[in-house]
C-alpha positions as CSV (number, residue, x, y, z in Angstrom):
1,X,11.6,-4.3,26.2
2,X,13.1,-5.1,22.7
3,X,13.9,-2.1,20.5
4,X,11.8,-2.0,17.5
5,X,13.6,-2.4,13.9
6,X,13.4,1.1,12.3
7,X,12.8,1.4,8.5
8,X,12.4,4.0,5.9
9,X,10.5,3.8,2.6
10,X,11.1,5.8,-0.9
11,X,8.6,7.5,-2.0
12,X,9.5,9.8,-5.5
13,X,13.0,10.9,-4.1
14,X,12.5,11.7,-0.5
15,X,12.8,9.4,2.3
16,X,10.0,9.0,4.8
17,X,10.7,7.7,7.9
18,X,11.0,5.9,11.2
19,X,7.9,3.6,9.8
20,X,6.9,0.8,11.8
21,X,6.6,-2.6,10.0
22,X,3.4,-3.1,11.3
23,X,2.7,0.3,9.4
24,X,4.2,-0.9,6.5
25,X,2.4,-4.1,6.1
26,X,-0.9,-2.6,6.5
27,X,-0.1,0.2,3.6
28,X,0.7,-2.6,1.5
29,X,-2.7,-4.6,2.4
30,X,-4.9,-1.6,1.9
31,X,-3.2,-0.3,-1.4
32,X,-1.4,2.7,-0.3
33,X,1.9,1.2,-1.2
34,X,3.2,-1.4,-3.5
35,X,5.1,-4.9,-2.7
36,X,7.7,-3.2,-5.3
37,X,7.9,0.4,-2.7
38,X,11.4,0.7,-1.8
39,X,12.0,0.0,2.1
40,X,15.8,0.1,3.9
41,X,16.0,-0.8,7.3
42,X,18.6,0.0,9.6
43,X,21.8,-0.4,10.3
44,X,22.2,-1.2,6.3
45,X,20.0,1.1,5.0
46,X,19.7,-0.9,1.6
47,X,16.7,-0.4,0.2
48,X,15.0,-2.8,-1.9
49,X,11.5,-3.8,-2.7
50,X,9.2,-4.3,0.4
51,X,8.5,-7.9,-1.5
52,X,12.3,-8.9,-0.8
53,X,12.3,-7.6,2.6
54,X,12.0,-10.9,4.6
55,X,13.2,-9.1,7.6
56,X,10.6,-7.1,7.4
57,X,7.8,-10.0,8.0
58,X,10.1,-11.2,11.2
59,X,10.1,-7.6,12.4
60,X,6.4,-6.9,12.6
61,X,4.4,-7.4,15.3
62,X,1.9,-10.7,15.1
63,X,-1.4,-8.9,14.6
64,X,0.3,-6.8,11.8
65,X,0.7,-9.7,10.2
C-alpha cells in the first residue's frame, strides 16, 4: 500500500497537521479554508498557497477530487 503524502497547513502562526489532501480539498470546497491558506508538504516543508500546490491535486485521492 502506497504511503500517503503528509501536509501541514498555516493557520494564524501555528501549524496544524498531518492533513490529508483529500481533507484539504474539501475545506477549500466548503469555505473553511482559502485557495491562498498556506499548505507545506513533506519532505520540503515549503509552504505556499494551497492554489500553487499542484502536488497537492496529484496527491489526493480520486473522490476527493
Amino acid at each position: 500500500m502506497a504511503m500517503q503524502q503528509e501536509w501541514y497547513v498555516a493557520i494564524g502562526r501555528h501549524q496544524v497537521g498531518p492533513v490529508s489532501a483529500g481533507e484539504i480539498i474539501s475545506n477549500i470546497r466548503n469555505g473553511s479554508m482559502q485557495p491562498t491558506t498556506l499548505i507545506a508538504g513533506l519532505p520540503d516543508q515549503i509552504y505556499l498557497p494551497g492554489s500553487w500546490r499542484i502536488d497537492l491535486v496529484w496527491s489526493a485521492p480520486l473522490a476527493a477530487l
